[in-house]
KOLSEFI-508743 format. One line per 8 residues: their letters; for each residue x, y, z of N, C-alpha, C. Coordinates in pm, whole numbers. Each point is the difference from the previous one (the first is absolute). Layout:
residues N
A	X/Y/Z/X/Y/Z/X/Y/Z | ...
END
This chain:
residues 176
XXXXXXXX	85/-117/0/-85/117/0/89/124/0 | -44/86/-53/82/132/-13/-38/98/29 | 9/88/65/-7/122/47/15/129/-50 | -138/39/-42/32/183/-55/65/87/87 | 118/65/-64/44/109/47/-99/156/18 | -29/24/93/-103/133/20/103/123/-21 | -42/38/-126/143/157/-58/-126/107/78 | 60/54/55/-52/175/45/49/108/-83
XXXXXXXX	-91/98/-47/47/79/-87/1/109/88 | 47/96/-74/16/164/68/26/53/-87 | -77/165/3/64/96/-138/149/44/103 | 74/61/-117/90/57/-19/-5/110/129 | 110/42/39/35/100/105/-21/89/-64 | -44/147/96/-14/92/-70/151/90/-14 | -36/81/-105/174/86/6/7/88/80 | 104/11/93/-12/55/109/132/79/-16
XXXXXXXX	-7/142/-45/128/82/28/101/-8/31 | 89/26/-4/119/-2/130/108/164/2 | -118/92/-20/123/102/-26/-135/87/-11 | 8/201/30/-49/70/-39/-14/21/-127 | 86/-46/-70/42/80/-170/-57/-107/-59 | -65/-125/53/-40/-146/-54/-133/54/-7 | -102/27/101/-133/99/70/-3/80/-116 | 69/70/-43/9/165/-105/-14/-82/-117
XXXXXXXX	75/-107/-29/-9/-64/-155/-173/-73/22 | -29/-30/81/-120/-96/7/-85/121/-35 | -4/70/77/-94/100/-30/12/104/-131 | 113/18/-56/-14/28/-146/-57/-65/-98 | -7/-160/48/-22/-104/-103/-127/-5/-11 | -90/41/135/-140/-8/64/-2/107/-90 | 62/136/-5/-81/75/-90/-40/8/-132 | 110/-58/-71/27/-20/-112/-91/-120/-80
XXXXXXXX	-44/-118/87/-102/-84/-31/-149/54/32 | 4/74/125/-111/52/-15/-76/96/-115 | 114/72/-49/-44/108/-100/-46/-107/-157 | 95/-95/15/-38/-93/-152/-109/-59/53 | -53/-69/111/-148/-11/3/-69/88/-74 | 3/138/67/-78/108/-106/-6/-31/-57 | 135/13/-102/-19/29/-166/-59/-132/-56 | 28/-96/85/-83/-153/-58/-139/24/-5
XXXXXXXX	-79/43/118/-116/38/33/-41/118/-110 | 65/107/-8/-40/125/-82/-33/-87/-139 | 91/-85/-66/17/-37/-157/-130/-115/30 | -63/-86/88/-52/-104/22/-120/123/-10 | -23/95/45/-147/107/23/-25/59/-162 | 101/43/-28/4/49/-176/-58/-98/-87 | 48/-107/24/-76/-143/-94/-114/-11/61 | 2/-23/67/-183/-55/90/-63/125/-108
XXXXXXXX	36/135/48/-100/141/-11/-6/-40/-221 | 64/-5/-37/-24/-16/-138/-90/-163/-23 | 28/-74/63/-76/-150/-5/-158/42/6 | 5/108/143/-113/4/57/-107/98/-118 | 103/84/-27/-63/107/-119/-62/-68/-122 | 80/-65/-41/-45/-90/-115/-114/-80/23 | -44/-93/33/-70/-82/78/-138/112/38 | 19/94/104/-115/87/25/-92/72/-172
XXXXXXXX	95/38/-59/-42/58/-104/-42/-116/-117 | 14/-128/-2/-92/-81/-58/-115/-13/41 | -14/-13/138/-148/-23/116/-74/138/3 | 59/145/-50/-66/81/-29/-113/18/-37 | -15/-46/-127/-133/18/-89/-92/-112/27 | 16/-147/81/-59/-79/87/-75/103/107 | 71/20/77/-35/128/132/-136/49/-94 | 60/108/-55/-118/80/-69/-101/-70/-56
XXXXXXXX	14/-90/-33/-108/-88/-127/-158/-28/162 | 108/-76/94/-95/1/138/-79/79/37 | 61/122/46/-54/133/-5/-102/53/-70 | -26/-28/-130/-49/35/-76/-154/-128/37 | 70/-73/6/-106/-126/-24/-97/-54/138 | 112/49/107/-73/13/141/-136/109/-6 | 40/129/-40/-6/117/-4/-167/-22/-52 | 13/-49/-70/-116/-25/-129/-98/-127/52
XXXXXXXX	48/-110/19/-81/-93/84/-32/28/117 | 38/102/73/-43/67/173/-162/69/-82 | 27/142/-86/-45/22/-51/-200/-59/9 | 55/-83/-104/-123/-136/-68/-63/-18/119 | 104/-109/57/-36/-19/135/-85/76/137 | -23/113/-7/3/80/129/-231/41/-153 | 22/11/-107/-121/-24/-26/-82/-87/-21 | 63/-72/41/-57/-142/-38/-11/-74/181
XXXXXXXX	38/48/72/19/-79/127/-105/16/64 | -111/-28/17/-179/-53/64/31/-138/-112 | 20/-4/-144/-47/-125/-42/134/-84/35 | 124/41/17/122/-78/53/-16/-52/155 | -26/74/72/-15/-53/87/-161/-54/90 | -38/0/-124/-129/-76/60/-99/106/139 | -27/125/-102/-69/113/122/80/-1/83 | 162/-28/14/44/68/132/9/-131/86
XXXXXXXX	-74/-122/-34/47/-95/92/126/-99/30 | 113/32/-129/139/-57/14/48/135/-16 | 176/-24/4/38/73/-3/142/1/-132 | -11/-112/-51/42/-79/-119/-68/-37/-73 | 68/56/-170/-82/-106/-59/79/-90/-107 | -55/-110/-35/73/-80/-120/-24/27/-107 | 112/15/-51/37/-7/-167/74/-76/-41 | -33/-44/-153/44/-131/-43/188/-9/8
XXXXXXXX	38/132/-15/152/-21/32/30/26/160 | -60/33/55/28/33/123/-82/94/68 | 28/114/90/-83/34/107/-21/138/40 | -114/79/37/40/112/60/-104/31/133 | 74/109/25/-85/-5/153/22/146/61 | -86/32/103/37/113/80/23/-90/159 | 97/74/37/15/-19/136/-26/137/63 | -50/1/146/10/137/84/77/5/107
XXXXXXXX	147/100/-11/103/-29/123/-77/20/118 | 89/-52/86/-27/15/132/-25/198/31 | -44/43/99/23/154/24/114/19/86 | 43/117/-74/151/24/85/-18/119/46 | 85/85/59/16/125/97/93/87/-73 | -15/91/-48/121/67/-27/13/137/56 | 88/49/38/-8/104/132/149/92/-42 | -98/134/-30/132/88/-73/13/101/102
XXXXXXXX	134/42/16/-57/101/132/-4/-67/129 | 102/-58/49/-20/-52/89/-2/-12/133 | 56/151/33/15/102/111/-128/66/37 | -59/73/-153/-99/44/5/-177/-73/29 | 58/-122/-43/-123/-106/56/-11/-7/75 | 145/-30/94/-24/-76/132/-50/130/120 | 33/91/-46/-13/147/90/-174/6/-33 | -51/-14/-104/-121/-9/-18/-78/-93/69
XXXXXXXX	10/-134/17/-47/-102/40/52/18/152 | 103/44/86/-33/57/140/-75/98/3 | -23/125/-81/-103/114/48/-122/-18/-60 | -48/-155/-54/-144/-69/5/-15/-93/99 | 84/-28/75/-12/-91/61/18/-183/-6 | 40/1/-120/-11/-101/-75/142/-106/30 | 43/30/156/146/-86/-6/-30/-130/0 | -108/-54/-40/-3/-147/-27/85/-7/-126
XXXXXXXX	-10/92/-88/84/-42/-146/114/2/-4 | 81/31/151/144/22/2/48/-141/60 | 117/-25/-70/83/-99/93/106/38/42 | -25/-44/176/131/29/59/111/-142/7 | 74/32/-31/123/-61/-22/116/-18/96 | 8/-80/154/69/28/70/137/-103/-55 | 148/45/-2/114/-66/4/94/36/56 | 60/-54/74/154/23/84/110/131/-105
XXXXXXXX	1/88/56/94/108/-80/122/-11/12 | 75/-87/-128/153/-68/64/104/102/-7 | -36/148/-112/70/121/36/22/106/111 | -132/-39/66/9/61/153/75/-137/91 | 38/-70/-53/66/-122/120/148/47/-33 | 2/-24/-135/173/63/-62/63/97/96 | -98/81/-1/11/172/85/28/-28/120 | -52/-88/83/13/-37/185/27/-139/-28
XXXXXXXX	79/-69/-43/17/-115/67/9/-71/166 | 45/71/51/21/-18/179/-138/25/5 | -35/37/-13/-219/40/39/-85/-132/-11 | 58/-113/-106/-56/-129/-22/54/-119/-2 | 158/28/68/98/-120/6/-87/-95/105 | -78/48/56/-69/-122/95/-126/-107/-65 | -23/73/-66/-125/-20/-91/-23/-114/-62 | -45/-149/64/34/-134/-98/-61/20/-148
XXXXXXXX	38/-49/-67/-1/-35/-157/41/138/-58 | 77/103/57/80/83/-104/142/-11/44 | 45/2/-151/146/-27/26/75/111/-119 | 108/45/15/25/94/-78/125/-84/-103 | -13/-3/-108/108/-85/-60/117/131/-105 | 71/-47/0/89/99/-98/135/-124/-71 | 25/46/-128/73/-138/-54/111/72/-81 | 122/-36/-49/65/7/-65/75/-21/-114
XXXXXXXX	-88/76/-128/71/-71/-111/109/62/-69 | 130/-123/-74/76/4/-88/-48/52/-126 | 90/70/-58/-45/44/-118/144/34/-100 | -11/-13/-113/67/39/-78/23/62/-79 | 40/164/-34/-61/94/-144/138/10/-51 | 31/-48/-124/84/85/-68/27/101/-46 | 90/63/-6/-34/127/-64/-49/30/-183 | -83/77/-35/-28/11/-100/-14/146/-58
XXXXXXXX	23/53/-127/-97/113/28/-84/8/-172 | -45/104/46/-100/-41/-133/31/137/-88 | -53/-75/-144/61/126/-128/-128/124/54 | 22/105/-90/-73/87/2/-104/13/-98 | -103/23/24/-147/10/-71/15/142/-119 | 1/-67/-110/-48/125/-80/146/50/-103 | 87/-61/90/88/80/-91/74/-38/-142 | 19/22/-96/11/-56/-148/95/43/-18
END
C-alpha cells in the first residue's frame, strides 16, 4: 500500500523593501502603472463610446418607429376603451398580437416647499402629518466624548489608514 504525499501550497512572499530608496522606486513604479491603467481605461472608454455610438444610432429609427406607433395605438385606444375594456370592467384588453391596458398608480405625496409646509401644517394644527424622527447625534458625541464614555453601547472608534500618492501633475487645459 502506498501513501499520498499531502504537498501544502503557499503563494509567494510578498516583496518586502529593504532600503528607503527601494520604498521611492516602489512607489514610482505604483505611479507609473497607475497612470497606464488610465490610459488603458481612457483608450478601453473611446472604443466602448464609438461601439456604443454606432449601435445606438442603428436602434434610432427603431426608438422612433415605437414612438410613433405607441403614440398612435394609445391614441385609438383611449377612443375606443368602453368597448376594450368591456364598460370599464377589465383593465386589459386582448389583441390578437398581444395586449393593452391601463393601470392606475398607487397615490403618492409630493411636497415642494418643505419648510414652508411644515410651518403651515404646525400653524393648522395638523402635527399629525409631521414625523418626528428621534436618533442618537454622533456629532454632538464627537464634540464631548468624556460626557458618554460611560454610556453602554457607544464606543468611539478612530482607525488608521496607509496610503500611497505619487506624485503627479497634470498638463494644462486649453493651451495649443
Amino acid at each position: 500500500m502506498t501513501t499520498k504525499k499531502t504537498r501544502t501550497k503557499t503563494t509567494a512572499t510578498a516583496w518586502v523593501p529593504q532600503s528607503q530608496a527601494e520604498v521611492s522606486g516602489a512607489v514610482l513604479e505604483i505611479g507609473e502603472r497607475q497612470r497606464e491603467i488610465a490610459r488603458l481605461q481612457a483608450d478601453m472608454n473611446d472604443e466602448l463610446a464609438k461601439i456604443k455610438e454606432r449601435w445606438e444610432a442603428l436602434a434610432q429609427p427603431h426608438r422612433l418607429r415605437i414612438e410613433l406607433l405607441t403614440a398612435g395605438a394609445h391614441i385609438w385606444c383611449e377612443a375606443n376603451r368602453l368597448a376594450l375594456t368591456q364598460n370599464g370592467k377589465v383593465k386589459t384588453a386582448q389583441l390578437a398580437t398581444g395586449e393593452v391596458g391601463w393601470r392606475t398608480r398607487p397615490p403618492s405625496v409630493r411636497v415642494t416647499g418643505a419648510e414652508v409646509v411644515l410651518e403651515t401644517l404646525r400653524r393648522l394644527k395638523l402635527d399629525r402629518f409631521i414625523r418626528q424622527k428621534e436618533e442618537v447625534n454622533k456629532d454632538a458625541i464627537l464634540n464631548e466624548p468624556e460626557a458618554v464614555a460611560h454610556v453602554p453601547g457607544i464606543s468611539i472608534q478612530q482607525a488608521e489608514d496607509f496610503f500611497i500618492t505619487p506624485f503627479e501633475a497634470e498638463l494644462a487645459e486649453g493651451t495649443v
